[in-house]
C-alpha positions in Angstrom: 2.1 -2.3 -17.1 0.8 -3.6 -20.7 -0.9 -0.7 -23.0 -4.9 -1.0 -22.1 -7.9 0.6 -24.4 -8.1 4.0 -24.0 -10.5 5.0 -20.3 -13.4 7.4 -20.6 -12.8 10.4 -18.8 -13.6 10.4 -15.0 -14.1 12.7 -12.6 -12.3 11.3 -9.5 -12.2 11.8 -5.6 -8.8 10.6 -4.3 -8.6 9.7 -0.5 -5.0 9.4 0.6 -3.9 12.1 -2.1 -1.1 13.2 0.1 -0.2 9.5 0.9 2.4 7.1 -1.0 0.5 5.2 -3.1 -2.1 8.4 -3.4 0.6 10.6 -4.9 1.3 8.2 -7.0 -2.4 7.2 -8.2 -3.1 11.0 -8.7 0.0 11.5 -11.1 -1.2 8.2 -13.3 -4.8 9.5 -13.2 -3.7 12.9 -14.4 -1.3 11.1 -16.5 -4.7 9.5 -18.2 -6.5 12.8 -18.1 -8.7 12.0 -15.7 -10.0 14.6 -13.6 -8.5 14.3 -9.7 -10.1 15.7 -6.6 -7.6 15.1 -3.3 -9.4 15.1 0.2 -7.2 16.5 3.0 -8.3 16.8 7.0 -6.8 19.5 8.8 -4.9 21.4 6.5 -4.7 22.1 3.1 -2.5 19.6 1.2 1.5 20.5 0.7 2.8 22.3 -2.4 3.8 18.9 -3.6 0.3 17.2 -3.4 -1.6 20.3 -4.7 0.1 20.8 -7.7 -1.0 17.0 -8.9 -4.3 17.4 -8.1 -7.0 19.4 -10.1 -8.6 20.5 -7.4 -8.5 19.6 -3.2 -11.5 19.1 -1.0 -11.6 19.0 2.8 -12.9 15.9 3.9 -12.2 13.9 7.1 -13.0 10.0 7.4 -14.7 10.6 10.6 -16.9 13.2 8.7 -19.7 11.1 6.9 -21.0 14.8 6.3 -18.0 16.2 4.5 -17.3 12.3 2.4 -20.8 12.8 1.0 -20.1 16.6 -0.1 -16.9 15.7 -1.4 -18.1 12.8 -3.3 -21.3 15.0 -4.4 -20.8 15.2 -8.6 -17.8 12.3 -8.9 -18.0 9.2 -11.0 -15.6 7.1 -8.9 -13.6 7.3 -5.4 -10.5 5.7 -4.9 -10.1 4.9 -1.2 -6.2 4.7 -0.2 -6.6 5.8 2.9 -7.5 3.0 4.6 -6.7 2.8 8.2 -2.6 2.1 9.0 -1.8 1.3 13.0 1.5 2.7 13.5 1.8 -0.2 16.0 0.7 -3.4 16.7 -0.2 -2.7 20.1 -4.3 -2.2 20.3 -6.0 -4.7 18.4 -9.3 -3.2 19.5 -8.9 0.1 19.2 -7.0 0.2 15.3 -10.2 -2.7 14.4 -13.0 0.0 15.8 -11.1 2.9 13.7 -10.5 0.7 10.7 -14.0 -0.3 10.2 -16.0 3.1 11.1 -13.7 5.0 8.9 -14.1 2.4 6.1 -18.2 2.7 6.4 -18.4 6.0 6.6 -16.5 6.3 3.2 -18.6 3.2 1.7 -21.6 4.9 3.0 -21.1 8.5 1.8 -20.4 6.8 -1.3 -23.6 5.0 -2.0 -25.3 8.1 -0.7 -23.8 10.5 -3.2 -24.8 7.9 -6.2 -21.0 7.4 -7.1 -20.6 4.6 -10.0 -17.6 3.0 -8.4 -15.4 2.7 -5.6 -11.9 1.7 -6.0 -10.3 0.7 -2.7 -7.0 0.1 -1.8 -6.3 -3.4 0.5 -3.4 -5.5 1.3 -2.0 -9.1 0.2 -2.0 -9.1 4.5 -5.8 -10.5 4.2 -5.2 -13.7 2.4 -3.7 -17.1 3.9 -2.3 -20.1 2.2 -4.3 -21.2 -1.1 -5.1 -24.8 -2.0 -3.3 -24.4 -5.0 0.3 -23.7 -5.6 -0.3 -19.9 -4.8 -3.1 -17.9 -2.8 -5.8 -16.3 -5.5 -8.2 -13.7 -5.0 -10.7 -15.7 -2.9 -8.1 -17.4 -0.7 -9.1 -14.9 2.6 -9.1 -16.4 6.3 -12.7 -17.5 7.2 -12.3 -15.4 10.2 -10.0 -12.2 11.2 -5.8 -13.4 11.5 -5.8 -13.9 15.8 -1.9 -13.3 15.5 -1.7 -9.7 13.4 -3.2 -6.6 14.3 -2.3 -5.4 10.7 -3.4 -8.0 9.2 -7.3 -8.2 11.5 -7.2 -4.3 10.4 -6.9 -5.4 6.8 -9.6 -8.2 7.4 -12.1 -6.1 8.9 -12.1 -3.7 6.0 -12.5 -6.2 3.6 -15.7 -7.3 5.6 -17.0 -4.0 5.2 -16.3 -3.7 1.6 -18.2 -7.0 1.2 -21.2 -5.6 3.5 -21.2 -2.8 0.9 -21.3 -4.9 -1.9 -24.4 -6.7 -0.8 -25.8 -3.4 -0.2 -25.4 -2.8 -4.1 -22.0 -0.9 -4.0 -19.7 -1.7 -7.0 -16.0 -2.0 -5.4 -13.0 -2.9 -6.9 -10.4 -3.9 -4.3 -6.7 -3.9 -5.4 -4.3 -5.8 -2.8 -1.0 -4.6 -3.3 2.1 -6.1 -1.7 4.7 -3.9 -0.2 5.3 -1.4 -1.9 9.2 0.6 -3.2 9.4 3.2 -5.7 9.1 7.3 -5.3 7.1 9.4 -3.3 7.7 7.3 0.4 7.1 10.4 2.3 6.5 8.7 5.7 9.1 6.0 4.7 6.8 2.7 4.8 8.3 -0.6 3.6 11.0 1.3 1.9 12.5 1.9 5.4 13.7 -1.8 5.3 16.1 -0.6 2.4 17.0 2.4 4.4 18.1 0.4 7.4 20.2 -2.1 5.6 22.0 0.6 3.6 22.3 2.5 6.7 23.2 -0.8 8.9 20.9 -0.5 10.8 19.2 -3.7 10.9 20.4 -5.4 13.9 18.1 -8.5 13.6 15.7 -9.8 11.1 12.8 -12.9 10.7 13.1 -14.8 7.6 9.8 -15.5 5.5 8.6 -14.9 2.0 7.1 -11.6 1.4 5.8 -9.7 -1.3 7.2 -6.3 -2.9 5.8 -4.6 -6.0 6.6 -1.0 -7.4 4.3 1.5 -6.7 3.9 3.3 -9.9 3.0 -0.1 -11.5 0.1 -0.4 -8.4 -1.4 3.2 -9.3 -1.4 2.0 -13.0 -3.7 -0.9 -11.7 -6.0 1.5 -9.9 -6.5 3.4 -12.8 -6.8 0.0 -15.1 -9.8 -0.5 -12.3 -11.7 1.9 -13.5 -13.2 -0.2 -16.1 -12.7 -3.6 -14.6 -15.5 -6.0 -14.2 -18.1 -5.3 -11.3 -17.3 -6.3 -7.6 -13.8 -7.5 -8.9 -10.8 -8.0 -6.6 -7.5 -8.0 -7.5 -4.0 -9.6 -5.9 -1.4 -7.2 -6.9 1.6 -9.0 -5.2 4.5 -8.1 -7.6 7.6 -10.1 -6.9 7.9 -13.1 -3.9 11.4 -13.0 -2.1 12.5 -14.2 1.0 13.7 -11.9 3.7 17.2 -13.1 3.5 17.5 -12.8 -0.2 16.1 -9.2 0.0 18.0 -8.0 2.7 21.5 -9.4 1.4 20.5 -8.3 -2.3 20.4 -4.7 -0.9 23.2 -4.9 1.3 25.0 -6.0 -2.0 23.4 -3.7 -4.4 23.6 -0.2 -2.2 25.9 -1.1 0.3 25.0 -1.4 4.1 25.2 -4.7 6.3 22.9 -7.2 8.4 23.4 -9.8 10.6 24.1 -13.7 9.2 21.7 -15.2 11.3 17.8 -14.9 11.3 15.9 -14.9 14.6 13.3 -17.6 15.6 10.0 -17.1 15.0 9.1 -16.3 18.5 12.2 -14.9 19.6 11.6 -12.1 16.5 7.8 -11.6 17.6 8.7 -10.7 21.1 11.6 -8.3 19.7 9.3 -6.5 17.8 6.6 -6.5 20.3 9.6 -5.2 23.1 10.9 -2.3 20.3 6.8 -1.2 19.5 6.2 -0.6 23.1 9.3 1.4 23.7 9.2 3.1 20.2 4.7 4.4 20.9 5.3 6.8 23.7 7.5 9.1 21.5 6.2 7.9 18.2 9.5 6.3 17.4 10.1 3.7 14.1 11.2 0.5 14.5 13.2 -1.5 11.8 10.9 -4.5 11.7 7.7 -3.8 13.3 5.2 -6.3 14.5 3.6 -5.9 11.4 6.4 -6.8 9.1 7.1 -9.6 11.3 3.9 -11.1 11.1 3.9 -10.5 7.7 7.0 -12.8 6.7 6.1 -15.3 8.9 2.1 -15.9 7.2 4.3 -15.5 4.0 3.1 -17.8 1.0 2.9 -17.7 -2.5 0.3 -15.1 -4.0 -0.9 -15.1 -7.4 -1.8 -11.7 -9.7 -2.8 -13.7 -12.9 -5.9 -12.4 -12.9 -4.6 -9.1 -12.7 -2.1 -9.5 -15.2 -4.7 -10.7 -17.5 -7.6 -8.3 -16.8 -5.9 -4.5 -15.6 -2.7 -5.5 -17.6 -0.6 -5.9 -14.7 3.0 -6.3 -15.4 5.7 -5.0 -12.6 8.8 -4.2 -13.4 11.4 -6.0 -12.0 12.4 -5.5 -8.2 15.6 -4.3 -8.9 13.9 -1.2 -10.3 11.8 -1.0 -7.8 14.3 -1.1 -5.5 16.6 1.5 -7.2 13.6 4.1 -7.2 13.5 3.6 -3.8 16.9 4.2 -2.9 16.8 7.3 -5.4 13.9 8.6 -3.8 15.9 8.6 -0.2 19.1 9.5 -1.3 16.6 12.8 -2.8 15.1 13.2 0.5 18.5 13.5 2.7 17.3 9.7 4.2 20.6 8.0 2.2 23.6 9.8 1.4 23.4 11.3 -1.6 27.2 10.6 -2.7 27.8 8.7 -5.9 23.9 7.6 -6.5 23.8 3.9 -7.8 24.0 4.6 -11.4 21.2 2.3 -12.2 18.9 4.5 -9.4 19.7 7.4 -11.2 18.8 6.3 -14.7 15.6 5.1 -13.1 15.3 8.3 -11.6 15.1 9.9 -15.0 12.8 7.8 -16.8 9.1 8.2 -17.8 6.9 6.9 -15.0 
């Protein structure tokens, strides 16, 4: 991320603070000496969330109530908790979730007079630009019929724009996928973990896009003096699935098969391996969601953030060798001679 002018202070409300890209925006907030309140539902936050947040505030998305108390007194809210289906298996259903729980944050905010909102979105809403690569306002005129994850995605995005007409300043950041540290519930970073593990027993070819998180969290904070209503691609680095999964197979160790599967042949896999994997809450290696992902693949473009939050991800490589540090640390990988290039990455400043 290239140096930006120094950020007034901010006191900030963090949804997600116990998520993977929240634990990372609450270090570079702190790291910024901003002020960071983490929301938790249920119970209070781990040892390892607390201690990176100033203070924590209970606060449930279903609680319009409890958002506007916990938003009483804050100059901005970053929302990264935006709804997540597990599985792609009721459209309905994760579309109802995804947009009540986005309004009543959106609400709560413009009730408790925050400045800004800072919300946390996806690449997954945007479809093939007229240009060489998809820009900020290259989004399906209507919700993606063939992705759950991606309609999810859509529909929030709707909401944010509702909000915006209402007079709500929102920034939206669109990551890709994201590598690097802190992958409690091991997201996209179980891809790596497969492969290294070989586990992957098929795969869909497709261009995706995979950015480190730490240099995500940098934009979020970067967005705290970014233009009004601005949205942001932050894609990081296009790479086709074969290319990825052979580089870690090649980098870490770990196999996967030589041959993709058909388009239609991998969505009914993945659609087969969601419905036997829901009853028990199971993981899948490629979920429908990755799938669908790959297959909409095209090229994305971050200029604009690179020119106006001084974007600038590190290479994947790095991103990729946090990752694997990260799960060798968990007990997810074998911790046994750790890649010496994770390790040094390990070590370094974030």
């Amino acid at each position: 991320m290239t140096p930006r002018p120094q950020i007034a202070k901010q006191r900030a409300l963090l949804l997600g603070s116990s998520g993977f890209v929240g634990i990372n925006v609450a270090d570079a907030l702190r790291a910024d000496g901003h002020h960071v309140a983490g929301a938790y539902r249920g119970r209070a936050p781990a040892f390892f969330v607390r201690g990176r947040l100033d203070e924590a505030v209970a606060a449930d998305l279903a609680d319009p109530g409890a958002l506007r108390a916990a938003m009483s007194g804050r100059d901005v809210v970053f929302h990264a908790a935006g709804h997540y289906p597990r599985y792609s298996l009721d459209r309905a259903g994760a579309i109802a979730t995804a947009l009540r729980e986005t309004r009543n944050v959106l609400d709560a905010a413009k009730a408790a007079g925050v400045r800004r909102v800072v919300y946390t979105s996806s690449i997954g809403v945007l479809e093939p630009g007229s240009g060489a690569a998809a820009a900020e306002d290259d989004v399906s005129p209507e919700a993606p019929a063939s992705s759950v994850y991606r309609a999810v995605k859509w529909h929030m995005e709707r909401a944010v724009s509702d909000a915006r007409r209402g007079g709500l300043d929102v920034v939206v950041l669109r990551p890709g996928g994201c590598l690097g540290p802190w992958d409690m519930h091991v997201g996209t970073g179980g891809v790596v973990v497969a492969v290294v593990r070989g586990a992957v027993t098929w795969w869909v070819d497709g261009l995706v896009h995979m950015v480190d998180v730490r240099d995500v969290a940098r934009a979020h904070v970067a967005a705290l003096v970014a233009p009004a209503q601005r949205t942001y691609n932050l894609a990081g680095h296009g790479v086709r699935v074969a290319a990825l999964l052979r580089s870690i197979a090649k980098r870490y160790g770990g196999a996967v098969p030589e041959r993709a599967l058909a388009p239609d042949a991998a969505l009914a896999r993945a659609d087969d391996e969601e419905r036997a994997a829901a009853p028990v809450r199971g993981r899948v290696v490629f979920p429908r969601e990755l799938v669908d992902i790959a297959l909409s693949g095209a090229p994305v473009s971050d200029d604009l953030a690179r020119s106006e939050l001084g974007f600038d991800p590190r290479p994947l490589d790095e991103a990729l060798d946090a990752s694997v540090a990260w799960f060798r640390r968990t007990g997810h990988l074998q911790s046994t001679a750790p890649h010496p290039a994770a390790l040094a990455d390990s070590q370094r400043p974030s």
